[in-house]
C-alpha positions in Angstrom: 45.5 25.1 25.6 46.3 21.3 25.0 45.7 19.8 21.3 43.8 16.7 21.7 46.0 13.8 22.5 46.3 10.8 19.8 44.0 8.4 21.6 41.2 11.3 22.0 41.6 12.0 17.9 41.0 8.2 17.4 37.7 8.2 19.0 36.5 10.9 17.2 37.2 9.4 14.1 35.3 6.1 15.2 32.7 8.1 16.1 32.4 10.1 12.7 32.7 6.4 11.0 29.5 5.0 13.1 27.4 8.2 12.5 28.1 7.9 8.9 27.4 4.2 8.7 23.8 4.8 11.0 22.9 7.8 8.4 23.5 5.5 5.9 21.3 2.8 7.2 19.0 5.3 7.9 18.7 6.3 4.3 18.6 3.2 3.4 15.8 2.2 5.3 13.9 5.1 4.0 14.0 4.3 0.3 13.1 0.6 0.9 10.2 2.4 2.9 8.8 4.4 0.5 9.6 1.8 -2.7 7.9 -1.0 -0.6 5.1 1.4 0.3 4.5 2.4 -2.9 4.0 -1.2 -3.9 2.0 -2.0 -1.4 -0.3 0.8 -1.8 -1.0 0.2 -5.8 -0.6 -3.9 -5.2 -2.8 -4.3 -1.6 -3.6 -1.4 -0.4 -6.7 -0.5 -2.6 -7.6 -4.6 -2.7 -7.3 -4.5 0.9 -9.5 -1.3 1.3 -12.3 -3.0 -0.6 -12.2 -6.2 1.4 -12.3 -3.8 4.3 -15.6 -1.9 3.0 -16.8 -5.5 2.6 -15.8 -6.9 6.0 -17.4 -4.3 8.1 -20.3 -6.1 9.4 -18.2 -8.6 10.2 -14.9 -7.3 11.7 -15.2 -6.4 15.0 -14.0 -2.6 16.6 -10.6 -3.3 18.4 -12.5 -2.5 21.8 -13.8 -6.0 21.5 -10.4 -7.0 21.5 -9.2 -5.8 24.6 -11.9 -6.9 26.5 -11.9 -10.3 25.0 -11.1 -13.1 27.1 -7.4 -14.5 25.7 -5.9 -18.1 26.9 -2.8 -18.7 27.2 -1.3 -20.0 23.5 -3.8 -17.3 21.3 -2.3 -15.9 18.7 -2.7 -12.3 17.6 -1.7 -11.7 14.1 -1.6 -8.6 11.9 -1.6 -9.4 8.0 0.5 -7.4 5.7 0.6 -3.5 6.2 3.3 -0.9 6.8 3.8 -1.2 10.3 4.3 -5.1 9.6 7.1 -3.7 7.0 4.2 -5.8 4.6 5.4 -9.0 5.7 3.1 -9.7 8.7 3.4 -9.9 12.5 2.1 -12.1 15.0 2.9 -12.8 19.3 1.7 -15.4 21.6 -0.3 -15.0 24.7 1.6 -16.5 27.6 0.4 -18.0 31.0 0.8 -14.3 32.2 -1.8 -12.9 29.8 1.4 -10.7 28.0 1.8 -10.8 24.4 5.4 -12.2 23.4 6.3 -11.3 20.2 10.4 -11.5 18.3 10.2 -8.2 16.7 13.6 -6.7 14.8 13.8 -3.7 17.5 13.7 -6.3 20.4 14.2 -8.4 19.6 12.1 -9.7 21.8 9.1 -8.3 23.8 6.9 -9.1 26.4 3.3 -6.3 26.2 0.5 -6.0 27.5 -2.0 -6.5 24.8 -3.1 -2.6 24.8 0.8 -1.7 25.0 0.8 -4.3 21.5 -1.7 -2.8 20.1 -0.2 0.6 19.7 2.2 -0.5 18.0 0.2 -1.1 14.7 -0.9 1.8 12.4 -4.8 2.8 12.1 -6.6 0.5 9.3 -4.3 -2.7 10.5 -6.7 -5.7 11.1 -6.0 -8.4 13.5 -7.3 -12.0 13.3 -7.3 -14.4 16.9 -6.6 -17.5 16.5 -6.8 -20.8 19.3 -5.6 -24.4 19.3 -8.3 -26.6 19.0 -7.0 -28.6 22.0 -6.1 -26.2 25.3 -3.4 -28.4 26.7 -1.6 -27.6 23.8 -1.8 -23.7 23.6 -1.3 -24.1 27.9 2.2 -25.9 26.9 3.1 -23.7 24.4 2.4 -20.4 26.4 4.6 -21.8 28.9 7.3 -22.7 26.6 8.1 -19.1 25.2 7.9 -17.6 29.0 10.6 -19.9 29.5 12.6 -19.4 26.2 11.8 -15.8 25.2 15.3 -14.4 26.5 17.3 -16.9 24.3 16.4 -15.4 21.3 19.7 -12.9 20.8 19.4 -11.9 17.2 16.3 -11.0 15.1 17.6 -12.8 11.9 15.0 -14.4 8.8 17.4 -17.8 8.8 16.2 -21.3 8.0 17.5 -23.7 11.1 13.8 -24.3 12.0 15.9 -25.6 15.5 17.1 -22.3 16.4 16.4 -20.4 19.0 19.1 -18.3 19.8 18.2 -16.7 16.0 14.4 -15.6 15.5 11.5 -14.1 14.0 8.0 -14.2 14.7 6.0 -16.7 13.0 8.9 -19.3 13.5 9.3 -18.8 17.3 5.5 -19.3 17.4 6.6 -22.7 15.0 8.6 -23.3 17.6 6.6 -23.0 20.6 3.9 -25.3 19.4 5.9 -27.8 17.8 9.3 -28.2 20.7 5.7 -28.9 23.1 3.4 -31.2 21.5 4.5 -32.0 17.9 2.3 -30.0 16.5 3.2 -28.7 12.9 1.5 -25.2 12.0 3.2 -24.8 8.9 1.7 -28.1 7.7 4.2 -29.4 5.7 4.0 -32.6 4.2 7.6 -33.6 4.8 7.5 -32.6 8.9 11.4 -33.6 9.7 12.9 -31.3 6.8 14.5 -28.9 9.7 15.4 -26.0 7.0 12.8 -23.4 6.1 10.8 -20.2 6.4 8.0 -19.7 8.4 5.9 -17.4 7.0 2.8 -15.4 9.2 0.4 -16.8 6.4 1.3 -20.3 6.7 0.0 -20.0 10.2 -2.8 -17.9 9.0 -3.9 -20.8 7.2 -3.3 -24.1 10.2 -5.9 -26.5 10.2 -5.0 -26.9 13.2 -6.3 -23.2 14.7 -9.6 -21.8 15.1 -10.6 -18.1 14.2 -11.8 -16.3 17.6 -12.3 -13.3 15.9 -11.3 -10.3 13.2 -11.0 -6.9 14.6 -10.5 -3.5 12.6 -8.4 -0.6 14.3 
């Protein structure tokens, strides 16, 4: 029986190395899990339960959602819960009527809005939200059908320009502001090019219009 040759040993070695260094980032992920989790739960978990209770006659079933009539440049956004990793999520309706969305396991994605639905936990609340001028949302739905496949890397950077390097609110930024100018962050200094744009700075445009708040 031959011993394993030199080059064979090598590869199992690598191999050993890369399952060590994915376990690892595995456990990693897991702690940051359950210690963000645990946060969340006694910080805005039981404030957000209480809103809910409140909200009730007012948020709609996600049923309504689906059959809801979206234009092209809505804006679907889940605030903070665990299957945002608490920090938020939001996609873009494109000409096509698919949700695009940069997403760390894309890291990007074109759904269907039922197929983007699923991927949010039970409780998770969505807000709509529509430019107040359609020529806009119609230019910025076209925009990231054209330039959803140069985002490469999922990365939380501050080049406002980028492209290549994405996340969600910011390509959303992006797709309204390379278009028509329009600023959803609302800063008062508009050509600082360095920043973060965070979900609840578009939450809070006075440049969008609520369409609606549904409960799943």
């Amino acid at each position: 029986m031959k011993k394993n040759s030199p080059s064979t040993r090598n590869v199992t070695f690598i191999q050993r190395m890369l399952n060590r260094i994915n376990k690892k980032r595995i456990k990693w992920s897991e702690i940051y899990l359950a210690a963000a989790g645990a946060i969340h739960r006694l910080l805005v978990e039981r404030r957000r339960k209480r809103a809910a209770a409140r909200r009730q006659q007012q948020d709609l079933p996600l049923s309504s959602l689906t059959s809801m009539k979206l234009e092209p440049g809505d804006i679907v956004y889940t605030p903070s819960s665990e299957s945002t990793y608490y920090a938020g999520h939001m996609g873009i309706i494109g000409l096509d009527g698919k949700v695009y969305h940069v997403h760390p396991y894309g890291p990007v994605f074109a759904d269907t809005l039922d197929w983007y639905l699923t991927r949010f936990y039970q409780g998770d609340r969505f807000i709509v939200f529509r430019s107040r001028l359609r020529q806009v949302g119609d230019r910025a739905a076209e925009w990231v059908e054209d330039h959803y496949q140069q985002v490469k890397y999922y990365r939380l950077q501050t080049d406002l320009l980028s492209i290549e390097r994405n996340y969600c609110s910011k390509f959303i930024y992006q797709a309204y502001k390379f278009t028509s100018g329009l600023d959803l962050w609302g800063r008062r200094f508009s050509k600082i090019k360095q920043g973060f744009i965070y979900p609840f700075r578009i939450e809070r445009s006075a440049d969008l219009d609520v369409l609606g708040t549904f409960y799943k």
